[in-house]
C-alpha positions as a Markdown table, in Angstrom:
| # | Residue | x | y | z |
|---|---|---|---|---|
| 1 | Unk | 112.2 | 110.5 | 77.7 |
| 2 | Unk | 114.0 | 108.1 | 75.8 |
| 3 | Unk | 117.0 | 108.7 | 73.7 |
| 4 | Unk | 117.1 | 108.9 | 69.8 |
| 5 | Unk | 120.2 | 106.4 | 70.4 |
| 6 | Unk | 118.1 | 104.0 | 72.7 |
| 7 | Unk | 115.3 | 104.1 | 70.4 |
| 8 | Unk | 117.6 | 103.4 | 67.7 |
| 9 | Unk | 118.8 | 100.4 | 69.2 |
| 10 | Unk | 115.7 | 98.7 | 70.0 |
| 11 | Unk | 114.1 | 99.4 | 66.5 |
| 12 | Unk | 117.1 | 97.7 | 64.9 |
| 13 | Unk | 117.0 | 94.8 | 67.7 |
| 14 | Unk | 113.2 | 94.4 | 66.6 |
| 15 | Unk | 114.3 | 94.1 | 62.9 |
| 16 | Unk | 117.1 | 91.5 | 63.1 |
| 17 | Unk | 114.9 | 89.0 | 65.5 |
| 18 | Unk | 111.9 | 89.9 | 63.0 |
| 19 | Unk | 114.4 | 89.0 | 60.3 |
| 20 | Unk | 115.9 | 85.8 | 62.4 |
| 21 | Unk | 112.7 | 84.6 | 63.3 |
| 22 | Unk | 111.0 | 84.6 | 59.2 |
| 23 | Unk | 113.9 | 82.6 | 58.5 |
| 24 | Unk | 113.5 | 80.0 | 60.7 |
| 25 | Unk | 110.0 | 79.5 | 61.2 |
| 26 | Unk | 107.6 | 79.0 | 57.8 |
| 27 | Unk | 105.9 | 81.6 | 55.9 |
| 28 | Unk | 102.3 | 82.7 | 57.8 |
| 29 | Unk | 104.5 | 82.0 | 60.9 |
| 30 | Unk | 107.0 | 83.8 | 60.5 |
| 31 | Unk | 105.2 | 87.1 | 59.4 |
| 32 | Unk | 102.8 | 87.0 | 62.6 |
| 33 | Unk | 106.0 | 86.9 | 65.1 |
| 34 | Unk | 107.5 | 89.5 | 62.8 |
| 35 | Unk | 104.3 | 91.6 | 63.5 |
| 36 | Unk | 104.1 | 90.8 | 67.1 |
| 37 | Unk | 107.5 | 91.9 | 67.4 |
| 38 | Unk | 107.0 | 95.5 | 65.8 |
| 39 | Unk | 104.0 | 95.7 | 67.9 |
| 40 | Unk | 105.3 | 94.4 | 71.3 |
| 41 | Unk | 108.6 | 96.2 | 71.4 |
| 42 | Unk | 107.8 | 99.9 | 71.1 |
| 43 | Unk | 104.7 | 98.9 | 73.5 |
| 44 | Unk | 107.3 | 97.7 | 76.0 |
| 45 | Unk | 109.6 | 101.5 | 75.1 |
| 46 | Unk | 106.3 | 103.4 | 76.0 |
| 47 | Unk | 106.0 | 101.3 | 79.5 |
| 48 | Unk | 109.3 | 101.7 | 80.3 |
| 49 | Unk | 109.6 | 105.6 | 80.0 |
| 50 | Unk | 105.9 | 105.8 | 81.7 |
| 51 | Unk | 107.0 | 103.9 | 84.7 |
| 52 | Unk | 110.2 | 106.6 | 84.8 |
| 53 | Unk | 107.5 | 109.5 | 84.1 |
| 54 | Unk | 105.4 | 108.5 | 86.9 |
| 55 | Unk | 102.8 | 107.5 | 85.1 |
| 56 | Unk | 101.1 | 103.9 | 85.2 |
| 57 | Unk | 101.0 | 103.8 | 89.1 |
| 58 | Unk | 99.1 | 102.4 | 91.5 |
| 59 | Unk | 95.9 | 104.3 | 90.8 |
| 60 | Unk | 95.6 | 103.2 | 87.4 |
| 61 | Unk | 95.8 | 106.8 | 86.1 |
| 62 | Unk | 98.8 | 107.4 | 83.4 |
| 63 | Unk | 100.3 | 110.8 | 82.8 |
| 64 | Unk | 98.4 | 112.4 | 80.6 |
| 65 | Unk | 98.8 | 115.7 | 79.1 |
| 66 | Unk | 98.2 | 117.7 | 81.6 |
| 67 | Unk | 100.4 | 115.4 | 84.2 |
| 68 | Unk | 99.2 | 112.1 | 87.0 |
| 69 | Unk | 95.7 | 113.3 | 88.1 |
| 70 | Unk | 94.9 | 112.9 | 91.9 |
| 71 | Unk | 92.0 | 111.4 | 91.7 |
| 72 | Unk | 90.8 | 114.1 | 94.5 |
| 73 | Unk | 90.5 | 116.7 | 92.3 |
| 74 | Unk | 87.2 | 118.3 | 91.5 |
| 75 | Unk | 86.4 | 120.8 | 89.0 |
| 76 | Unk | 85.2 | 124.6 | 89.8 |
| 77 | Unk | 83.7 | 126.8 | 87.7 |
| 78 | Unk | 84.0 | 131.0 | 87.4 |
| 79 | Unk | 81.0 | 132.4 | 86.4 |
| 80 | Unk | 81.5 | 135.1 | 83.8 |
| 81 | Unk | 78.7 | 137.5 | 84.9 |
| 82 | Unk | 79.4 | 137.7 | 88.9 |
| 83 | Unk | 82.8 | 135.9 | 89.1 |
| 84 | Unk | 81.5 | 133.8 | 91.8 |
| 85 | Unk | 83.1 | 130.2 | 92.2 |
| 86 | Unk | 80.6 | 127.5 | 92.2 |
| 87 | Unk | 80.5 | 123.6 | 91.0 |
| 88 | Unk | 77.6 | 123.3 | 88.8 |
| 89 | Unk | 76.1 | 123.8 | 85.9 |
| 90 | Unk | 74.2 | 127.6 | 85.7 |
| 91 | Unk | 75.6 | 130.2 | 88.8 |
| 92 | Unk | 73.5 | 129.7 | 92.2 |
| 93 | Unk | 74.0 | 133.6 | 92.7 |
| 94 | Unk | 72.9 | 135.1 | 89.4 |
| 95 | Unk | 71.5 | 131.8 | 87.5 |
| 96 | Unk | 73.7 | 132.6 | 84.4 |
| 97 | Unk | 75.1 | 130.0 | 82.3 |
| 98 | Unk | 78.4 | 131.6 | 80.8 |
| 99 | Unk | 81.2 | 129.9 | 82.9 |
| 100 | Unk | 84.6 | 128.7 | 82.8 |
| 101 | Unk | 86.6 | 126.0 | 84.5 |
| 102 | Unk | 88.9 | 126.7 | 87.0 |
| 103 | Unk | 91.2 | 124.1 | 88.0 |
């Protein structure tokens, strides 16, 4: 992740160009690229620390909370009454409903 100290800097390089930029360009202007500025930099912050996570590769799939996802990955489920390991919705073994997922 990204330093308080990095973050620091970009948020203030954001203002004074925000800043530059209203005084230079005319009122309506000036206020949208001040805008597009404190939208587009912390955008670009998140993408840059993403791309150093892992995240944001070639399959499309970012990090996520519980890390990069496979993409091969299918879900099981434990059923509750017989503890046997199946994939769909009610047990084939004892046609209960009460599952969990196992991943």
């Amino acid at each position: 992740m990204f330093s308080f100290k990095i973050y620091l800097i970009f948020l203030f390089a954001s203002l004074a160009i925000s800043i530059g930029l209203q005084m230079i360009l005319p009122f309506p202007y000036g206020l949208a690229a001040a805008l597009g500025i404190f939208i587009v930099f912390p955008l670009l912050l998140r993408r840059r620390a993403m791309s150093r996570m892992g995240g944001y590769g070639d399959s499309g799939t970012g990090g996520g909370f519980f890390g990069t996802n496979s993409g091969n990955t299918k879900v099981r489920y434990v059923c509750l009454v017989c503890n046997s390991k199946h994939s769909g919705g009610t047990c084939p073994r004892c046609g209960s409903k009460m599952q969990r997922a196992d991943f």
